[in-house]
Structure formats: structure tokens, C-alpha cells
C-alpha positions in Angstrom: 0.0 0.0 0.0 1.4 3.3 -1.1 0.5 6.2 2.0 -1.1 9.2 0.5 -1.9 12.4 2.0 -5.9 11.9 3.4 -6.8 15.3 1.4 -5.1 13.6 -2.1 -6.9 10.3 -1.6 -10.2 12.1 -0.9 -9.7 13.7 -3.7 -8.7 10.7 -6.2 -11.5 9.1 -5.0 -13.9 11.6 -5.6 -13.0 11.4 -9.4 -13.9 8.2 -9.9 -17.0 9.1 -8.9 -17.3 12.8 -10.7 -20.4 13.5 -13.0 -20.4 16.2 -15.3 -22.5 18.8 -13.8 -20.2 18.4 -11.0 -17.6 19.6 -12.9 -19.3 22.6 -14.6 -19.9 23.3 -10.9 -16.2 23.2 -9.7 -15.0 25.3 -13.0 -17.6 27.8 -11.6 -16.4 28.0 -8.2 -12.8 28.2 -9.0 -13.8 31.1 -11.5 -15.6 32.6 -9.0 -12.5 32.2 -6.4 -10.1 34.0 -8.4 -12.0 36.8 -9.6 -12.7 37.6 -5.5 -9.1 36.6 -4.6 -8.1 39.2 -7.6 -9.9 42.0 -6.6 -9.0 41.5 -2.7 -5.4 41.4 -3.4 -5.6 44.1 -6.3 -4.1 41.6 -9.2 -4.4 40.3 -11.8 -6.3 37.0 -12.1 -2.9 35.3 -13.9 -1.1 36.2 -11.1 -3.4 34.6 -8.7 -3.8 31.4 -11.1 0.0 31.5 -11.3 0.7 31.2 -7.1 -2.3 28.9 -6.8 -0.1 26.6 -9.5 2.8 27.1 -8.1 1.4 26.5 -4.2 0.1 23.1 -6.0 3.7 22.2 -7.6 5.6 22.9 -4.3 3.0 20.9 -2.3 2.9 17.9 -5.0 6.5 17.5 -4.2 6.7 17.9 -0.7 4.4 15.2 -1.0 6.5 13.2 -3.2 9.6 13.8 -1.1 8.1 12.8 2.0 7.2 9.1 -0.4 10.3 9.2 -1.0 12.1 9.2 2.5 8.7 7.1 4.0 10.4 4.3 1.3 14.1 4.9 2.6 12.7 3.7 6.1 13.3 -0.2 6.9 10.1 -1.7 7.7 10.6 -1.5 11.3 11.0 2.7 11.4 8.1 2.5 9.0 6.5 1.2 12.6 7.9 3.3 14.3 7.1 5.9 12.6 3.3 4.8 12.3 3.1 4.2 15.7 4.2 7.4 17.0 1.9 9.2 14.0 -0.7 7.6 16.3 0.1 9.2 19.1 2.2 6.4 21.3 4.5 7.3 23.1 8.4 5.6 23.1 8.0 3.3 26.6 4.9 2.1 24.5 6.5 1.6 21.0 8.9 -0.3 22.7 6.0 -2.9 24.4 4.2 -3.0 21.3 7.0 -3.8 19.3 8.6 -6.0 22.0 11.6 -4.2 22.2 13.6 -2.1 23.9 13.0 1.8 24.9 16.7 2.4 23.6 16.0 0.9 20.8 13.0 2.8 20.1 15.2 5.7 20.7 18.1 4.5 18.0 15.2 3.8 15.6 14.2 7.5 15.8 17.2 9.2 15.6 17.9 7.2 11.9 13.9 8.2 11.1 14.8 12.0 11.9 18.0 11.7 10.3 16.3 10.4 7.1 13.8 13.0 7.2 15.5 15.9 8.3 13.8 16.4 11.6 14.9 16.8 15.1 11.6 15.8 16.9 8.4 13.0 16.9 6.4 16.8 16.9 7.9 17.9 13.8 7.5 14.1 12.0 3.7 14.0 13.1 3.4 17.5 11.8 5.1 16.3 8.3 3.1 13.2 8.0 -0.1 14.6 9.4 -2.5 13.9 6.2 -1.3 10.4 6.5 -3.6 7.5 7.2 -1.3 5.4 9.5 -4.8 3.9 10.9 -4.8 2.1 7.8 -1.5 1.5 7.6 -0.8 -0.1 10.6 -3.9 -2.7 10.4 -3.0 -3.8 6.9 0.2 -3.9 8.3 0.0 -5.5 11.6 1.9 -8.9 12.0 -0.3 -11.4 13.6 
């Protein structure tokens, strides 16, 4: 299972399922949003479409670079990672995962190294949009 962002999958989904009028009705709104956003800011509505693309293209690949480290993780800081995502703490990592607190400890330091962060507040904040609910049952060793 590849993680996406919750707000990308939503999204995804929700074109399988699109009908036309629906779409006519998006175009509208998003017409509608950059005339107002236009006239607020005093621009041009180019200017406005051109941030709103390039806000797009800088979060597409944040999102692909986060992929990208998530798939430099060994399975087991994919865990750990998961499991503090979902809020446990490292004394409880290390019971669920049957190992040690230190270890726990060693396993972060090698996920923050990989993603450029210094703290599990700064991870969860990175990987927020991320369904590690999912994850972790399809996941789960039994």
C-alpha cells in the first residue's frame, strides 16, 4: 500500500466518482474564487492562477519527497514511525513492538536523520495527512 496524504486520496476518490454537472460546478467556483481573490489582493487574475499553481507544484513535491524518504525507512521505522503518527509514546513503542526503549530511541534518531527532523512533533506534523490507521492494520503482524 502506497501512504497518500488523506486530502489527495479524498480527492482521487472523488473522481472516480465525478459527473459532469459536477464539474461545470467546480470550474464555476474556481472562477468565481479567483476573480474575488483578484480584486481582494488588487491583481491580476494570472497572477493569482499562477501562485495557486505554483502552491500546488511545491505541495505535489513535498508530498512526493516525503514518499520518497517514507520508502528509505526499513520496515521496522516504517513502525515506528506509524506508531508514534498515532500518538504512542516511546516506553509504549517499545511494548508494542517488544523491544527495547533504547531501541526505540536509536530507531528515531535514523527516522529523523532520514527526514530531516529533530523531533516525533515535527514528524507528526510532516506526515499529518497520513492515514497510519490504515497502515498499521494492513500492516500488523499477527
Amino acid at each position: 500500500m502506497f501512504l497518500l496524504p488523506r486530502r489527495l486520496r479524498q480527492l482521487l476518490e472523488s473522481k472516480k466518482r465525478v459527473d459532469e454537472p459536477r464539474i461545470f460546478l467546480q470550474d464555476a467556483e474556481i472562477v468565481t474564487f479567483i476573480k474575488q481573490a483578484a480584486k481582494q489582493q488588487g491583481r491580476s487574475e494570472e497572477e493569482i492562477i499562477a501562485d495557486l499553481a505554483k502552491a500546488g507544484l511545491d505541495q505535489f513535491q513535498q508530498a512526493t519527497e516525503l514518499e520518497e524518504r517514507w520508502d528509505l525507512l526499513s520496515y521496522r521505522e516504517q513502525q515506528v514511525v506509524a506508531l508514534i503518527c498515532l500518538g504512542h509514546r516511546n516506553y509504549q513503542i517499545a511494548e508494542i513492538l517488544t523491544i527495547a526503549p533504547e531501541t526505540v530511541k536509536t530507531h528515531l534518531q535514523n527516522i529523523f536523520a532520514k527526514f530531516n527532523l529533530r523531533s516525533s512533533k515535527e514528524l507528526r506534523l510532516a506526515l499529518k495527512d497520513w492515514n497510519f490507521a490504515e497502515w498499521w492494520r494492513q500492516n500488523q503482524q499477527t
